[in-house]
N, C-alpha and C positions, 0 to 999 in steps of 0.2 A: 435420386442418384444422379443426374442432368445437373444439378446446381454443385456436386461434388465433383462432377466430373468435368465440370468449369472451371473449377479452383485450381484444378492437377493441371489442368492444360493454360491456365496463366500464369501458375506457378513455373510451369516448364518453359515457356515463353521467356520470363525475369531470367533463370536459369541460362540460359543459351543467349541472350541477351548481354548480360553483364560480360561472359568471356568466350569466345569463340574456340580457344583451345579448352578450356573446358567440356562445351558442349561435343566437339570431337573426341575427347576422352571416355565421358561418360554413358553416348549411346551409341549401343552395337561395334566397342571398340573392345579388344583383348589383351591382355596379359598376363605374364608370370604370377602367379597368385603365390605371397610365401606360406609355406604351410609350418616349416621349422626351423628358426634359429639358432646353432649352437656358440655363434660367437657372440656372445653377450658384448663385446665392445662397440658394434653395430647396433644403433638403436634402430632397428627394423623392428614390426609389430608383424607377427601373424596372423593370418586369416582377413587384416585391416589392410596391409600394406601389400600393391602391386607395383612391381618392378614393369615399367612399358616403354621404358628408351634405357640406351647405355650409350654413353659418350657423344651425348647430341644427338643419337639419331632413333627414332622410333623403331619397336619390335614391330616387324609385320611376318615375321616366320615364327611359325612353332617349334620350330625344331631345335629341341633343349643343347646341343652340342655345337650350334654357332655361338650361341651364347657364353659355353665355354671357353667355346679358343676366345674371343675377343677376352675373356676374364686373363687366360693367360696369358695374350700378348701383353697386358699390361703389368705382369710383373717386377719387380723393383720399383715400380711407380703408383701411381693411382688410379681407380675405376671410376668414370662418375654412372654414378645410375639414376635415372627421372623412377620417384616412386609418387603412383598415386594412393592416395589412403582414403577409405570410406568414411570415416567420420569427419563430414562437413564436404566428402569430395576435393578435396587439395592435393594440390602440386606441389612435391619441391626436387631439390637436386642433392644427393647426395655424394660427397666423394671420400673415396674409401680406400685405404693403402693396401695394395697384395703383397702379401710378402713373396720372397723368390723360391724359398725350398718349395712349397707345396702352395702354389697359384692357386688356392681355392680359398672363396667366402666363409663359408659353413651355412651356408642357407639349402634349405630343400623347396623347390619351387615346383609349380603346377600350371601350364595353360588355361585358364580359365577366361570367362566374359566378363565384363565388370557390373555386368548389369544383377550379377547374382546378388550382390548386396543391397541389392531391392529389396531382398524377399526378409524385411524384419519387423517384426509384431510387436507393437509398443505399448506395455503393460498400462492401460490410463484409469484402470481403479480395481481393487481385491475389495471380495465379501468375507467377512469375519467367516470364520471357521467352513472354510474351503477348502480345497484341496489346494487350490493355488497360495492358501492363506498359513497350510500347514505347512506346505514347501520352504516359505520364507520367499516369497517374492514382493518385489516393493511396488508399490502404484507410481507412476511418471515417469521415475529413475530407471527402472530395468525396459532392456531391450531384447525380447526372444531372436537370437543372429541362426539357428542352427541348431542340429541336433545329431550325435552320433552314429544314430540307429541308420540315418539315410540321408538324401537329397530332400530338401522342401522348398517346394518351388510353388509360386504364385499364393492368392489371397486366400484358397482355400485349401493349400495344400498340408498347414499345420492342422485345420480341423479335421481332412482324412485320417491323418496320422495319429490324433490324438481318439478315434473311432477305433482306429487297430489296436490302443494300446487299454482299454477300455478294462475296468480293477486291474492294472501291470504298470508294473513302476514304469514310468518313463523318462529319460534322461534329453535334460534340454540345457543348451550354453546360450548364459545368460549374460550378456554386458550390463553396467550398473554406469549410467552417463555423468552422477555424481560425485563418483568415487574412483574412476576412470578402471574399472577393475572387472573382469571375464570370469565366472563360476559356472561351475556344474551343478545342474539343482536336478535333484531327484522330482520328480511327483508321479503321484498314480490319478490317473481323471476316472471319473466315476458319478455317475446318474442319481446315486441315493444319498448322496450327502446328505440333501435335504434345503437346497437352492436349484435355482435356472444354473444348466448350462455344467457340460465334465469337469469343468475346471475351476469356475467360481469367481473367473476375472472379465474385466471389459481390456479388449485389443483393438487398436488400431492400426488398420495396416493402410499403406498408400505416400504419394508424397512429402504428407505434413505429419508421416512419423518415422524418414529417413533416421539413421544416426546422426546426431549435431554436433557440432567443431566441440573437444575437452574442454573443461573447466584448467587455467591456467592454477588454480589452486584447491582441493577439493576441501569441501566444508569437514567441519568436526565431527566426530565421530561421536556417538551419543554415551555420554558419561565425560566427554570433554569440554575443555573451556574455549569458549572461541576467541577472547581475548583475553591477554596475559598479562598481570599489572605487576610485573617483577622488576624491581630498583635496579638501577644501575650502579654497579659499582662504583668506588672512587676516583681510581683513574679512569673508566670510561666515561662517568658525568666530566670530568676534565679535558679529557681527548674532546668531546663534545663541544663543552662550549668554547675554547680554544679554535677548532676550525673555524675558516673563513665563514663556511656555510651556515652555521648557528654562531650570530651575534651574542653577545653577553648580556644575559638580560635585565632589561630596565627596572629599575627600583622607585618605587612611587610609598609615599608617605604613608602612615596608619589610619586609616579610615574611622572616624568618626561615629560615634551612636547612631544619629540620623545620617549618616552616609551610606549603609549597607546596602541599600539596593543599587548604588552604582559602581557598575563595572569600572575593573581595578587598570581598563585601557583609556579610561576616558577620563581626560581633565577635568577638574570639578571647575564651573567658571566661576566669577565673582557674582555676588550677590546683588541685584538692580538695586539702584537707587527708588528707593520709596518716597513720593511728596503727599504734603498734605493733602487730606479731600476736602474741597471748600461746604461747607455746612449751609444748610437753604435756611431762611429767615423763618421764625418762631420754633426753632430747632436747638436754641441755645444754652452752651454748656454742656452739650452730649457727644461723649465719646465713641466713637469707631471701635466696638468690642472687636468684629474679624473683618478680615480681608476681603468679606463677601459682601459688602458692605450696599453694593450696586444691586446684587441681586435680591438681597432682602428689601429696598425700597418697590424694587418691580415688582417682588410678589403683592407688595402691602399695597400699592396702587391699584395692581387687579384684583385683590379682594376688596376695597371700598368700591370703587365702582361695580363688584357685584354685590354687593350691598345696596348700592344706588337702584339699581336696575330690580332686586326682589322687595325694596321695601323694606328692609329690617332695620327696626328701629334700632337708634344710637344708646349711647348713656348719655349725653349732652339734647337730648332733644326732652321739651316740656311734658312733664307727668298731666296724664286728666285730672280735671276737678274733682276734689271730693264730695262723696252725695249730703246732701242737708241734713241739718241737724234736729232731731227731735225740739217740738216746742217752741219753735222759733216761725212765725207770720208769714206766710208766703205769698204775693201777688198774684189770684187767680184773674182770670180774662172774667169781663161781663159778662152774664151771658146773655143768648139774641133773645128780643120781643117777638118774634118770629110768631113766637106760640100760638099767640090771640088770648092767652091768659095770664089777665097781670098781678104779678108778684105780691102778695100781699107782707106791706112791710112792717106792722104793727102785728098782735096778734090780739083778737076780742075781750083776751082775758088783761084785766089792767093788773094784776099781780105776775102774771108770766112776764109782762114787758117792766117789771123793777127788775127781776132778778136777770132777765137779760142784760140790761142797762149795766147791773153791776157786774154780770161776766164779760162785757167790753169793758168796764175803765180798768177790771183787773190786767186783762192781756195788752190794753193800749200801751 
């Protein structure tokens, strides 16, 4: 609560900060509260707008019939009146012609504090089939300002209220910050729905869910379009490009096959000059198939050199010998005397040493 109650008290700081007549306006100051408008040509707002100066000078008496006569001294002429309005806390000045027969506005006005429009609950999320869900209340958008039945005052004075009204319908005015538009929503709060909480919503009440400045245009309404792609007429495309404001617009050639991805603002430029690549020695008679010509010798450099580096053999590099061939004499090593037994090179039998004889001069 200490860290929220830091934020209320720097936010009110900024407040009082930015304008000095504001923060005189807005705490512990008083005014005309309007409760009813019947002259519709007066954009006064109800319940939002207070009247707290007429003709320059600030209200500091209550008493509804000074207020008067100064309305009707100004008959045949004009009234200005300082209204402060609650959404967003703004000031402005209005002036407003009385007529002579009957010196009167058509407003119905009330003494009130301005500090009452403190007291407003800002719907900041609904549980599916709530009571606040079967009301029709929006999350972010709606603002609880008030309620018929009574007074509600301070951060816990809706939840009494809504304890007294406990299964009984209860009627609450509701602003819609979206839509800039005041309803009266029915609901009954009630314990068994079958969620936390009588009513089924999260509120936040305190500084940072005052009313905020209107939307200068309020969004679409659901089932409509939020942008319109309706043609312009004949003579309104003409009234159009005719004025000074909308030049005549420029006209650029037909875009080509391979031109389509350039945008139709931007000159196409001319095409660079292309030179020969000069060709490396034992290279010769080999054409430049693409234009990537640089980068495919890079990769082909760092693949022979990783070639180099694991060893793998080439196609240009010598085949091993092939193994010998059946039948064919081969020169063994001598072998060592080592032994201490000497080789005997005849053999005893003199018929064994023909037929040797004649298996050498066959193979010699």
């Amino acid at each position: 609560m200490s860290v929220f109650g830091a934020i209320n008290r720097f936010i009110s700081r900024l407040d009082s900060d930015t304008s000095v007549q504001k923060s005189n306006v807005s705490h512990g100051a008083f005014g005309f509260r309007v409760l009813r408008n019947k002259n519709h040509e007066i954009p006064i707002e109800p319940w939002y707008d207070f009247v707290i100066g007429i003709n320059g000078r600030q209200i500091d008496d209550p008493d509804p019939n000074l207020f008067a006569t100064e309305v009707r001294n100004c008959a045949g002429s004009t009234v200005t009146l300082t209204l402060w309005n609650a959404k967003g806390q703004r000031l402005r000045d209005m002036h407003i012609p009385v007529p002579t027969p009957s010196p009167t506005l058509g407003i119905t006005l009330q003494w009130t504090p301005l500090a009452t429009t403190d007291d407003v609950w800002h719907v900041l999320d609904i549980i599916p089939d709530s009571p606040a869900d079967s009301a029709g209340l929006l999350p972010y958008g709606d603002y609880i300002i008030g309620t018929p039945e009574g007074i509600v005052h301070g951060e816990s004075g809706l939840g009494e209220l809504v304890e007294d009204y406990l299964s009984r319908p209860l009627r609450l005015y509701v602003y819609n910050h979206e839509y800039a538009v005041t309803r009266l929503v029915t609901i009954t709060p009630s314990r068994s729905w079958g969620g936390s909480g009588a009513l089924g919503c999260v509120l936040g009440f305190g500084a940072l869910h005052r009313l905020p400045v209107p939307l200068t245009e309020p969004p679409a309404a659901p089932g409509e379009t939020l942008f319109e792609t309706a043609r312009l007429s004949g003579d309104t495309a003409r009234s159009l490009t005719s004025s000074p404001l909308h030049p005549p617009p420029t006209t650029y050639p037909p875009a080509q096959s391979n031109d389509l991805l350039i945008p139709a603002s931007m000159t196409i430029p001319p095409p660079l000059p292309t030179s020969p690549t000069p060709q490396r020695p034992g290279r010769k008679g080999r054409h430049v198939a693409s234009p990537n010509r640089a980068f495919d010798e890079y990769f082909k450099e760092g693949e022979q050199k990783s070639r180099e580096e694991d060893f793998v053999p080439t196609a240009k590099a010598a085949p091993p010998p092939p193994p010998p061939k059946l039948g064919v004499a081969t020169h063994l090593p001598a072998p060592s005397l080592s032994a201490g037994v000497p080789r005997q090179t005849k053999s005893p039998d003199p018929e064994l040493d023909e037929e040797e004889m004649r298996h050498d001069d066959a193979t010699v």
